[in-house]
N, C-alpha and C positions, 0 to 999 in steps of 0.2 A: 149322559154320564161321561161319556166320552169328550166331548166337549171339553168339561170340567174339569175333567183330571190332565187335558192335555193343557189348558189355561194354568194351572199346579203349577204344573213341570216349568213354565216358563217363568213362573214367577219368582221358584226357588235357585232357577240358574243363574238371573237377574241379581238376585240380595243376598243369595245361598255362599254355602263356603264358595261353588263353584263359580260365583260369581265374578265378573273381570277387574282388575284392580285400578282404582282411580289413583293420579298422582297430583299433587296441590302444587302448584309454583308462583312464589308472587311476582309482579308484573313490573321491569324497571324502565324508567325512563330513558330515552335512545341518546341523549346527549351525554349522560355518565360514562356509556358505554366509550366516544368517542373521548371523554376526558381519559377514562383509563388506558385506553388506546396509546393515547398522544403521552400520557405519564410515561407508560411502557417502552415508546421509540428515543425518547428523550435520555433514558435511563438506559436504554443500549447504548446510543449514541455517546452516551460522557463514557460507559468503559469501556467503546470502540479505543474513545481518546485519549484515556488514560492508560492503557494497554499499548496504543501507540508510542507515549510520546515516554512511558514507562519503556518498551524494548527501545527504543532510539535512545537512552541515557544509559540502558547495559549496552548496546554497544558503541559507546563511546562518545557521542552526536547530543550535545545540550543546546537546545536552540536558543535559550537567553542568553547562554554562553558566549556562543556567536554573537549572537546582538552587538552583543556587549564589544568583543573584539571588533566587528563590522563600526561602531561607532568611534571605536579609539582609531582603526584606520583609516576612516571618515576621515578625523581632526587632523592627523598626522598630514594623509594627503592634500587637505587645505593647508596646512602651515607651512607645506614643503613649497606648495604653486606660490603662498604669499613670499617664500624667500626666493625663489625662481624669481620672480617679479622685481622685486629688490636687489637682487642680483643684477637680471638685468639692466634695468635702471640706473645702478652705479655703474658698467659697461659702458652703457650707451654715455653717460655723463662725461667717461673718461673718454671716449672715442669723441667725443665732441671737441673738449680740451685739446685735446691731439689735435685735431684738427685745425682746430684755433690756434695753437701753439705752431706746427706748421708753416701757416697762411703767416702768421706773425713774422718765424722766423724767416719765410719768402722775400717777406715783403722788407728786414732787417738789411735779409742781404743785398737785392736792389738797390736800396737807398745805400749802404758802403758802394755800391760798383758804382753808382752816380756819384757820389762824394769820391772817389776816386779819380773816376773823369773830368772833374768836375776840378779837384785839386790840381790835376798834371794838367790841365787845361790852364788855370790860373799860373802854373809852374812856366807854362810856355810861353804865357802873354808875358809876363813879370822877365823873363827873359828877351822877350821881343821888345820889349819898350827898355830894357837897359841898351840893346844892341840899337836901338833908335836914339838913345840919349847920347850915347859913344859916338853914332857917323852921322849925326843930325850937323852939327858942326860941318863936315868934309861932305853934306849932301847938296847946299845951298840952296838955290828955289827949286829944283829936284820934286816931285810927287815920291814918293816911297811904299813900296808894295811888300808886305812882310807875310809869313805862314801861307801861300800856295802850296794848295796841294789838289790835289785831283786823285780819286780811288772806285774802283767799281762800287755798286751799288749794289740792290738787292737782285733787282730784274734782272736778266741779262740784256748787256747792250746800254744800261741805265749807268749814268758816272756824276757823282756827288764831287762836288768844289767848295772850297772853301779858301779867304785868304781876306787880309787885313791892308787897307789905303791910309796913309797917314800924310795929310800934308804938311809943307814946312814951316818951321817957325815965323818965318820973311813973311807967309801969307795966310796966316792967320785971324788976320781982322777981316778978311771977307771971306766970303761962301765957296767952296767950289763945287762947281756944274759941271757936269757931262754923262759922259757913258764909258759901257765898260765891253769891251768885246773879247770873244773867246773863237782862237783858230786850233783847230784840232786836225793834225796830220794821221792818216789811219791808212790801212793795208785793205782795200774791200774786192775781194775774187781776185785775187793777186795781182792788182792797180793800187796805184799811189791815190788816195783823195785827200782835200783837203775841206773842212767844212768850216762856218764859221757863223758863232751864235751871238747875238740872235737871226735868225735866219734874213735874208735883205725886206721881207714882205712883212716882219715882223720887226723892224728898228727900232717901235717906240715901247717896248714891255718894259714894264716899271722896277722889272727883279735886274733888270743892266743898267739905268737911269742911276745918276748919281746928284748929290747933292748935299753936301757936307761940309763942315768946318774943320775939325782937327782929326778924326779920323772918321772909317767906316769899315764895319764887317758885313763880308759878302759874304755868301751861302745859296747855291743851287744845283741843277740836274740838267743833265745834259742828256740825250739819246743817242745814238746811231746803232746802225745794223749790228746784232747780237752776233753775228759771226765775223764781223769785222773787227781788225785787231789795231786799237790804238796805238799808237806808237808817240808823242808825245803834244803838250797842250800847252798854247800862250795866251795870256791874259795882254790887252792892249785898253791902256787907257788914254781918252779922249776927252780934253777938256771942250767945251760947248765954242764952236765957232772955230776949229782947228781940225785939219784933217790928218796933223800929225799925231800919233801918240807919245802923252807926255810923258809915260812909263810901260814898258812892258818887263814880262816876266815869262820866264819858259819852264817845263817840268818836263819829264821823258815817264815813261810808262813802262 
């Protein structure tokens, strides 16, 4: 009996009111789960950003805004380097110009100071050959020796000559031959010297050789000691077979 009535008791706490309460749930699939998931983060996330970008335009910060400026100062700042560029270019063009202009006007004026010299040069000769026409007459078979001149040079010690042989009318149908020699009196360490070019070891250089019919310009350089002080210079000319000179000429310094 006991048994039985304790088997009761369990069956009625079991199904009885006292019974424990069951709860029903249905069952969802785990991937829904991770859609709703990702729905949910997605949906924070846009009004993270529009809560952002909503307080950044109350105070005062529109970032298209900028864009927008950032683009227009983009352009400016390219259009200012493209006239930069342009600029310099037309600079550079004119410094060129100038430059050319310049060299040009350099080389203008050159060409006058040669035409200059060049003029008083012909001025001299057109004189020398009136003043040959005038004592050609009163010179008779005579050699004539016109424009000596003797001047330092660039070197020290170095002296440029120059001067003009005309022979006379009487002997003009033939040639004349010779040489031309140059004695230079000078002060060296406080002694009298006297030198005379071309030197004796050197008589046959071709810049003293002469050879001519109606006239001849001469042109050379001469050396001696840079601290010696010339004092003055004669040109002696020698016709071929004569030990006299047929004209000389003197200059002082």
């Amino acid at each position: 009996m006991r048994d039985i009535s304790g088997r009761w008791l369990k069956v009625r706490q079991r199904f009885g009111i006292a019974a424990p309460r069951v709860a029903v749930h249905s069952q969802r699939p785990w991937y829904w789960r991770w859609v709703g998931l990702a729905v949910l983060l997605a949906v924070s996330a846009a009004s993270a950003a529009w809560i952002y970008d909503a307080g950044r335009r109350f105070a005062g910060f529109d970032q298209s805004e900028v864009q927008g400026e950032l683009a227009v100062a983009t352009h400016e700042l390219a259009a200012a380097q493209a006239e930069l560029e342009r600029l310099r270019a037309i600079a550079n063009a004119a410094e060129s110009r100038l430059s050319i202009e310049r060299t040009t006007q350099q080389k203008l004026a050159q060409q006058i100071r040669t035409l200059e010299q060049d003029n008083a040069k012909v001025r001299e000769e057109l004189a020398t050959f009136e003043s040959m026409l005038s004592s050609e007459a009163r010179s008779g078979n005579a050699l004539s020796i016109y424009r000596f001149k003797v001047e330092p040079d660039v070197l020290p010690g170095e002296y440029r000559y120059h001067l003009l042989l005309v022979t006379p009318r009487a002997r003009r149908e033939r040639e004349f031959t010779g040489r031309v020699e140059l004695v230079v009196t000078l002060t060296d360490r406080g002694q009298n010297v006297m030198m005379s070019f071309p030197e004796p070891g050197d008589a046959g250089a071709s810049e003293f050789r002469l050879a001519f019919k109606y006239f001849r310009r001469l042109e050379g350089i001469f050396r001696v000691n840079p601290k010696a002080k010339v004092e003055n210079v004669q040109v002696r000319v020698y016709e071929t077979g004569s030990n006299q000179p047929r004209a000389t000429h003197t200059v002082t310094l």
